[in-house]
C-alpha positions in Angstrom: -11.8 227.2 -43.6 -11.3 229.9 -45.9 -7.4 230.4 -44.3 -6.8 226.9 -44.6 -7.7 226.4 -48.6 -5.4 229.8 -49.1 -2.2 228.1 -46.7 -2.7 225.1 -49.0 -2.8 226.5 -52.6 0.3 228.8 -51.5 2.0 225.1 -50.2 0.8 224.3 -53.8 2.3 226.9 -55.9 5.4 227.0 -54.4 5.7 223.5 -56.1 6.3 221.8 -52.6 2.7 220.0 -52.2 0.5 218.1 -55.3 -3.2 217.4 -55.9 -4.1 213.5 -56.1 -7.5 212.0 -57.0 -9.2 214.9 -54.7 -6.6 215.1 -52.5 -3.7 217.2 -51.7 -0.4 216.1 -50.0 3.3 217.5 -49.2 5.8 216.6 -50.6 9.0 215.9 -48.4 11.1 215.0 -50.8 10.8 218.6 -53.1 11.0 220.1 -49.6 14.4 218.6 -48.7 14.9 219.8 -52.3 14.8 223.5 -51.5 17.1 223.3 -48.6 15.4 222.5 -46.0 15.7 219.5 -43.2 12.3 217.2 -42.8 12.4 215.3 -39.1 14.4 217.9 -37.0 12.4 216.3 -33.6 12.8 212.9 -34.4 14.9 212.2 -37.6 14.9 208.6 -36.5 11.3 208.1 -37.1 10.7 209.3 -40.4 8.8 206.8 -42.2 7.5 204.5 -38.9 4.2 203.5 -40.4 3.4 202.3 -36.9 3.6 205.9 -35.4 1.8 207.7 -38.5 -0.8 205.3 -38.6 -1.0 206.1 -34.7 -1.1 209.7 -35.0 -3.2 210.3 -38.5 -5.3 206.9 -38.9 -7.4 206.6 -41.6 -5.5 209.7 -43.0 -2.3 207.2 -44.2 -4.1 204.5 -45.6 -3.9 205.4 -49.7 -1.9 204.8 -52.7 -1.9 208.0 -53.7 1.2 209.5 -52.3 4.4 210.0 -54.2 6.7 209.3 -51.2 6.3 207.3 -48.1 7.0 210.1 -45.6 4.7 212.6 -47.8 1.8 213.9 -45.7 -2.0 214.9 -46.4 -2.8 218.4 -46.2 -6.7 218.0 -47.7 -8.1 214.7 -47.5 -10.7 213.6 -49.7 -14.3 212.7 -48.4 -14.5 209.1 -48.5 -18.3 207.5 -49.4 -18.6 204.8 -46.8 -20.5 201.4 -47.7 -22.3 201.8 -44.7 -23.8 205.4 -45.9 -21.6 207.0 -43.1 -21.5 210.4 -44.2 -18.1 212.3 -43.2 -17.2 216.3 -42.5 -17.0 217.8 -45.6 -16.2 221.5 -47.1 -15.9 222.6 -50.7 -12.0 223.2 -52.1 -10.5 223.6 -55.4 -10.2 219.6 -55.4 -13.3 218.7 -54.6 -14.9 218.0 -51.3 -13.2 217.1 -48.5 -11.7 218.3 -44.9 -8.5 219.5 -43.5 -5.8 217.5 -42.5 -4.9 216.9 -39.2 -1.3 219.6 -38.9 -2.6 221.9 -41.2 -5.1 223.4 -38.8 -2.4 224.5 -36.0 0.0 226.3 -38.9 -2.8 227.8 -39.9 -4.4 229.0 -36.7 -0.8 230.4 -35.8 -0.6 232.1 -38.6 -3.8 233.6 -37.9 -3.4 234.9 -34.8 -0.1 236.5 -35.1 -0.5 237.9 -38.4 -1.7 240.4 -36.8 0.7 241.2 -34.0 3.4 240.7 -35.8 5.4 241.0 -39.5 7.2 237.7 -38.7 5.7 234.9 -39.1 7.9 232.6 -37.1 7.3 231.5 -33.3 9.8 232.1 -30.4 7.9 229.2 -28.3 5.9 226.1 -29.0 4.7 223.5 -26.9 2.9 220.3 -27.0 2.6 217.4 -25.5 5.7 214.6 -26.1 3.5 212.2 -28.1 3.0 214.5 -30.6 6.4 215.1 -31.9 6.1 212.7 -34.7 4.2 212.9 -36.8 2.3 216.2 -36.0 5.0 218.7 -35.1 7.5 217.7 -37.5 4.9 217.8 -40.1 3.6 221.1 -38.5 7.6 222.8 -38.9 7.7 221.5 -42.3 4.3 222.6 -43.9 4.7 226.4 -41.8 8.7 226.4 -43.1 7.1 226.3 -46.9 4.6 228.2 -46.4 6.8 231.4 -44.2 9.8 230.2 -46.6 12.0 229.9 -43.6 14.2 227.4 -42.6 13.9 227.7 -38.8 10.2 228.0 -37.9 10.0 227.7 -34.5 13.2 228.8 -31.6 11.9 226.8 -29.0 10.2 223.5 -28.7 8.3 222.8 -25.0 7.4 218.8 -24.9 5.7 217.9 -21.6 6.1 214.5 -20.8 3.2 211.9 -20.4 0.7 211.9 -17.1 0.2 208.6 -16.1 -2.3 207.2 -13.6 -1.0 204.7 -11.1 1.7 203.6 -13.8 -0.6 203.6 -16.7 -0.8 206.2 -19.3 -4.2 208.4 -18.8 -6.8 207.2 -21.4 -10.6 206.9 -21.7 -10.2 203.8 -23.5 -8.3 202.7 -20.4 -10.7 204.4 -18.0 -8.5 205.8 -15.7 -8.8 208.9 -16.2 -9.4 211.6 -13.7 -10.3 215.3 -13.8 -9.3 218.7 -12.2 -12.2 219.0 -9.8 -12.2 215.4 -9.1 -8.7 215.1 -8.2 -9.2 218.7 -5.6 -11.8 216.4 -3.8 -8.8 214.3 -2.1 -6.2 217.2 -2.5 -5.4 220.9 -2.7 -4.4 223.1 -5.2 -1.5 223.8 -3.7 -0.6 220.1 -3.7 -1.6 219.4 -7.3 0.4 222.1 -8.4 3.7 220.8 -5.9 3.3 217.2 -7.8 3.7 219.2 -10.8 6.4 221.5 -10.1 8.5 218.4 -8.7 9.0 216.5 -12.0 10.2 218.1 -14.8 7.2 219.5 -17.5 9.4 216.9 -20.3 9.3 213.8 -17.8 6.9 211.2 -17.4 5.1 211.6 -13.9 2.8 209.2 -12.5 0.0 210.6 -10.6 -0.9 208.4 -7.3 -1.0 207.5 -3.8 3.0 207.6 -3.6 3.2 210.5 -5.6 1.0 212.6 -3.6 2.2 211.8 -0.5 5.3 213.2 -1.6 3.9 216.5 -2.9 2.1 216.4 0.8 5.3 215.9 2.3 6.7 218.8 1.1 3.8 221.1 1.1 3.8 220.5 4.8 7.7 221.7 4.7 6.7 225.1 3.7 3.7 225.5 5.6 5.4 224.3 9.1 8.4 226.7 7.6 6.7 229.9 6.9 4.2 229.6 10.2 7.3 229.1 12.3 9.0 232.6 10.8 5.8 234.7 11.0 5.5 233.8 14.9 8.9 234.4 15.5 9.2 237.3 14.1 5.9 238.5 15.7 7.7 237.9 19.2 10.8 239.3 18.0 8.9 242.9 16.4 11.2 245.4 15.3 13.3 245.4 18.3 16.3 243.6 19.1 20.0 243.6 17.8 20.4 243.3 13.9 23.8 242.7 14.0 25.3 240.3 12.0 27.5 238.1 13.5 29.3 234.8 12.2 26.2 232.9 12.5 24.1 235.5 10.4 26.8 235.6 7.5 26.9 232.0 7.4 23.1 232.3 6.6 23.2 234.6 3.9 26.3 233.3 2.2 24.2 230.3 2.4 20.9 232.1 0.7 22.9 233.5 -2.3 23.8 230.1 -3.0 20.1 229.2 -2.7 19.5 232.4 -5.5 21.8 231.2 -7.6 21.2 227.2 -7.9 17.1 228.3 -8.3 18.5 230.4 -11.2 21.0 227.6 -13.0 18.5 225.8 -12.4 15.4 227.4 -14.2 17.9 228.4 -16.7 18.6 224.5 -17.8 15.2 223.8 -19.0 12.8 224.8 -16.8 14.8 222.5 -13.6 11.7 223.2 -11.3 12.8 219.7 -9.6 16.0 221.0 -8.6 14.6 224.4 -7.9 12.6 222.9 -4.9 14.9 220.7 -3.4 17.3 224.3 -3.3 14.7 226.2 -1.6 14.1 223.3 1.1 17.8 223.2 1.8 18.0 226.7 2.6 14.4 226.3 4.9 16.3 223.5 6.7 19.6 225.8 7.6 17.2 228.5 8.8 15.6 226.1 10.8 19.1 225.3 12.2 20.0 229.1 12.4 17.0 230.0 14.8 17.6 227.2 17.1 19.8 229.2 18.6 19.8 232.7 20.0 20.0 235.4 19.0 18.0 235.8 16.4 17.9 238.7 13.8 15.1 239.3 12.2 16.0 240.6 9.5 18.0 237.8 8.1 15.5 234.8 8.4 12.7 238.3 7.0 14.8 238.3 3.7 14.9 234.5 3.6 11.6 234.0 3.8 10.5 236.8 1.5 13.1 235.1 -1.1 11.1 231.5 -0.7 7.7 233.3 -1.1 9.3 235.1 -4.1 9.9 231.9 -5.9 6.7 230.1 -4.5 5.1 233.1 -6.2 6.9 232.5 -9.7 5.8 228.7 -9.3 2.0 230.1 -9.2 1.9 228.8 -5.6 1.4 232.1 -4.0 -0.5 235.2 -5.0 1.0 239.0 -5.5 -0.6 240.6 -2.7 1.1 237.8 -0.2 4.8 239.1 1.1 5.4 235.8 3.0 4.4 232.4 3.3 1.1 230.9 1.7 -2.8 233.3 2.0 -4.9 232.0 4.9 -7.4 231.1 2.7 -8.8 230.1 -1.1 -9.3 234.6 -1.8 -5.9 236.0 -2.2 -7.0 239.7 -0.9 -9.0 238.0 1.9 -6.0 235.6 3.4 -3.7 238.5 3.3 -6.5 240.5 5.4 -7.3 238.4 7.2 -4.1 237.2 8.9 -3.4 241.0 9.5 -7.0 241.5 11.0 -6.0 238.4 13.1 -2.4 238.6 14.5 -3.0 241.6 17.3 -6.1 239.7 18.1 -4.4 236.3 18.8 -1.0 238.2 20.0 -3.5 239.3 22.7 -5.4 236.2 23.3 -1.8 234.2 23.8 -0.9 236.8 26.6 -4.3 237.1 28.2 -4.1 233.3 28.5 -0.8 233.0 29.4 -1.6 235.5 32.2 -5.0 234.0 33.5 -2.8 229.9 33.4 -0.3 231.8 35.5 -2.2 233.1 37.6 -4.8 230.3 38.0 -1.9 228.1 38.8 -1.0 230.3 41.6 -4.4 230.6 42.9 -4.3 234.0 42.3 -8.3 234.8 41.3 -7.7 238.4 42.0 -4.9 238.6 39.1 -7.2 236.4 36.7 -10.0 239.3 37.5 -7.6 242.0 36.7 -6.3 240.5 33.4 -9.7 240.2 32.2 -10.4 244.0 33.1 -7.2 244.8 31.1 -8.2 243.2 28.4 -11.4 244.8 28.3 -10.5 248.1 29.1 -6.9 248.5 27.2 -5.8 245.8 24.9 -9.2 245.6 22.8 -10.1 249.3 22.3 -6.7 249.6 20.6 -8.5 247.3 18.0 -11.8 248.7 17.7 -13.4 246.4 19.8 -15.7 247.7 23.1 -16.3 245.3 25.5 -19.5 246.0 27.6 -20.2 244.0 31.4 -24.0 243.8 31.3 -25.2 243.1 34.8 -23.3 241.5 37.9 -21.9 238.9 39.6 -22.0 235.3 38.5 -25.0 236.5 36.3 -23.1 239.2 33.8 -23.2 238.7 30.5 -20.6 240.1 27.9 -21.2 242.1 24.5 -18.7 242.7 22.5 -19.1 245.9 19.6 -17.2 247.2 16.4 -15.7 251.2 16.7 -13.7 253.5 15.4 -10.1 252.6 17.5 -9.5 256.3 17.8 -12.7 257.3 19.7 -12.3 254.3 21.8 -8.7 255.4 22.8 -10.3 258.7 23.4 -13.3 257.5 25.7 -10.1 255.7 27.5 -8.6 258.9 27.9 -11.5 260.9 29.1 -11.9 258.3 32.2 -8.2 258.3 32.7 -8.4 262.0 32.9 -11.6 261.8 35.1 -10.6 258.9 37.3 -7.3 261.1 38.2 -9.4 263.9 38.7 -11.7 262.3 41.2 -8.2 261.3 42.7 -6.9 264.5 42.4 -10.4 265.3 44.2 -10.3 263.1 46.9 -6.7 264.0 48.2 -7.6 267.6 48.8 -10.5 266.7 50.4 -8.5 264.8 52.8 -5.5 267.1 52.7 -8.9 269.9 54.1 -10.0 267.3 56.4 -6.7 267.0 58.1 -6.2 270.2 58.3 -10.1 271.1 59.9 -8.8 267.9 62.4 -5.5 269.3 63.3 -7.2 273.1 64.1 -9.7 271.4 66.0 -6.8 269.8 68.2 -5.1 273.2 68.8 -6.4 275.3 72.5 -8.7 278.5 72.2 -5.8 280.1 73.9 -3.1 279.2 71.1 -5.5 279.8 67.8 -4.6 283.0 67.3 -1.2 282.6 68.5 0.1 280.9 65.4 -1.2 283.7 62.6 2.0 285.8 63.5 1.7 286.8 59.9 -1.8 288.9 61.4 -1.1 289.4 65.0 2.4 290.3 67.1 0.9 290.8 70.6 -1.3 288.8 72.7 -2.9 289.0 75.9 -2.7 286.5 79.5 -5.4 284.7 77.3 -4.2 284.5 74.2 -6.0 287.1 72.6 -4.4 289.2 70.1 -4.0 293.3 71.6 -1.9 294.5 68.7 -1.8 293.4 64.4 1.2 292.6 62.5 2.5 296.5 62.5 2.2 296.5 66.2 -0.5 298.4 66.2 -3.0 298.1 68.7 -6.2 296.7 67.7 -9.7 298.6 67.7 -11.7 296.8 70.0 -15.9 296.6 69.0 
């Protein structure tokens, strides 16, 4: 309160605002006087006692004013027949209260006083209603006060939310909340209905409306869901060459970059913004109907339409494309890259065990269900245990470190071979014990010339490998 009695005496000495029986008004005619321009919103309604009586009540109704179009900057206190008592502070005219435009300049000035040596505003926004009277009394009350004759750069007027057709009021009792309206719909889609009228146009929020924002919604989600699964089959393999096809496509998404800029340039265009980023979605949909594919031009696409989405408060930083899996930004980006090996896996295990069940192949179905267990899920830090046998075994599944499950793979790889390794000798021995066994007494001692070079009628060696003759016992 203190701020606003100091705005008003400066209003006051600067010979632009005047004290009448207790209450203090400004003067738009001494303000025209010193240069300025009163009604830069709405020039056309200056002095509609309709709207002022609208917008400031019992405020207007007085004989005290000097002009029509002059406004009151303290009002009064007023004793009420009834003993209604109203708000009331002390001022140098007596008790009274604030008037309704005063508070905003004042608050403004306030806050950025402190931020910033000029006292004028690049932005200011509000809804449309309230350009006249507030916000042209607003600029004219702050331009005397600052001494200024261009208060604020930029005015932002959002246009008027109406409920089925009817402006939102209390009085009319069609009025509906936040957390009321996310019980029929999401976030997501609130935010679409938004972002597909313009913030200055009048948007009806309904049935018909909705379904369009869910309409579209389901554009992006079907769109980004399509790219993240092709471009999980496609990896980081395959050609990235870019052929007609491919230069067609990003010819097509500069075009896309610059129409979302022109367009967020004129106003805030968000409308036209949208309807640029489903055209391009629709001539990638086109483009991977056909093969091949590269994956790098539908990746930069995408990350270009999640780029904007992002701008437009529909998606989250930590998201590179497409919408989060779920409501906790950190957790849907997890949890999607937690997910996608596991599912790669369970669409080829299944595709596998169809095949083969289709076949009548139960011997395949038994081996993709060992290969599963044994080296697709260790790779994800998942041990799969058989407890028991036969119809009767039951299945455990337990969290580890990927690493030392790779390792226990290795270690009965290595012993497995072994045991192999193992069991081929001992059949290479066995053969070999077989094959002496087959051979005469005569001829055993014939065939180690390499010890023996002589041999008797009986095939007894008589002499070694030097021809020496052997040293009988």
């Amino acid at each position: 309160m203190p701020e606003i009695l100091s705005y008003i005496e400066d209003i006051i000495k600067k010979g632009i605002a005047y004290e009448s029986n207790g209450s203090v008004y400004f003067n738009t005619v001494k303000f025209e006087g010193y240069g300025h321009k009163y009604g830069k919103l709405l020039p056309e309604q200056i002095g509609n006692s309709d709207l002022l009586a609208e917008g400031e009540g019992a405020l207007t109704a007085n004989d005290d004013k000097q002009n029509s179009s002059d406004f009151v900057l303290w009002k009064k206190t007023k004793v009420h027949e009834n003993g209604m008592k109203e708000p009331s502070w002390e001022s140098p005219w007596g008790p009274g209260r604030p008037g309704w435009h005063i508070e905003c300049s004042v608050m403004c000035r306030s806050a950025f006083q402190h931020l910033t040596s000029d006292d004028q505003i690049d932005v200011h926004a509000g809804g449309v209603d309230l350009k006249f009277p507030h916000h042209e009394n607003e600029i004219a009350q702050s331009e005397a006060h600052v001494g200024c004759h261009q208060w604020v750069n930029y005015w932002l007027h959002t246009g008027h939310l109406n409920i089925k057709g009817f402006k939102m009021s209390k009085s009319l009792k069609n009025f509906i909340t936040i957390r009321e309206a996310l019980e029929t719909h999401t976030a997501r889609q609130i935010r679409l209905c938004f972002l597909m009228h313009k913030y200055n146009a009048p948007m009806d929020y309904g049935d018909s409306t909705m379904n369009q924002s869910i309409t579209v919604d389901k554009i992006f989600v079907e769109y980004f869901h399509n790219m993240k699964a092709i471009l999980r089959h496609l990896g980081r393999t395959g050609s990235q060459h870019l052929g007609d096809r491919e230069h067609q496509l990003m010819c097509q998404l500069q075009l896309t970059k610059e129409t979302v800029r022109e367009a967020l340039l004129d106003d805030f265009d968000t409308p036209r913004a949208l309807l640029a980023l489903q055209d391009i979605i629709r001539q990638t949909n086109r483009y991977v109907e056909d093969t091949p594919i590269v994956s790098t031009v539908i990746t930069q696409v995408a990350k270009y339409v999640t780029s904007i989405l992002k701008c437009f408060g529909l998606v989250g930083e930590s998201t590179e494309i497409g919408f989060p899996l779920d409501s906790s930004e950190e957790g849907g980006a997890n949890k999607e890259q937690v997910l996608t090996p596991v599912l790669d896996a369970l669409t080829k295990f299944r595709e596998t065990v169809r095949v083969s069940a289709i076949q009548g192949d139960n011997r395949s179905v038994l081996t993709a269900c060992d290969d599963i267990r044994d080296n697709v899920l260790p790779d994800m830090g998942v041990r799969m245990e058989d407890k028991g046998s036969g119809a009767e075994t039951v299945t455990v599944w337990k969290l580890d470190d990927p690493e030392v499950l790779r390792k226990e793979r290795q270690q009965k790889e290595d012993a497995k071979r072994a045991k192999e390794i193992e069991k081929l000798e001992n059949a290479r021995k066995l053969r070999e014990k077989e094959e002496k066994s087959k051979i005469p007494p005569q001829a055993m001692f014939m065939t180690k010339t390499e010890l023996y070079s002589v041999f008797d009628e009986d095939g007894v060696p008589t002499h070694d490998a030097a021809k020496e003759p052997l040293k009988r016992v």
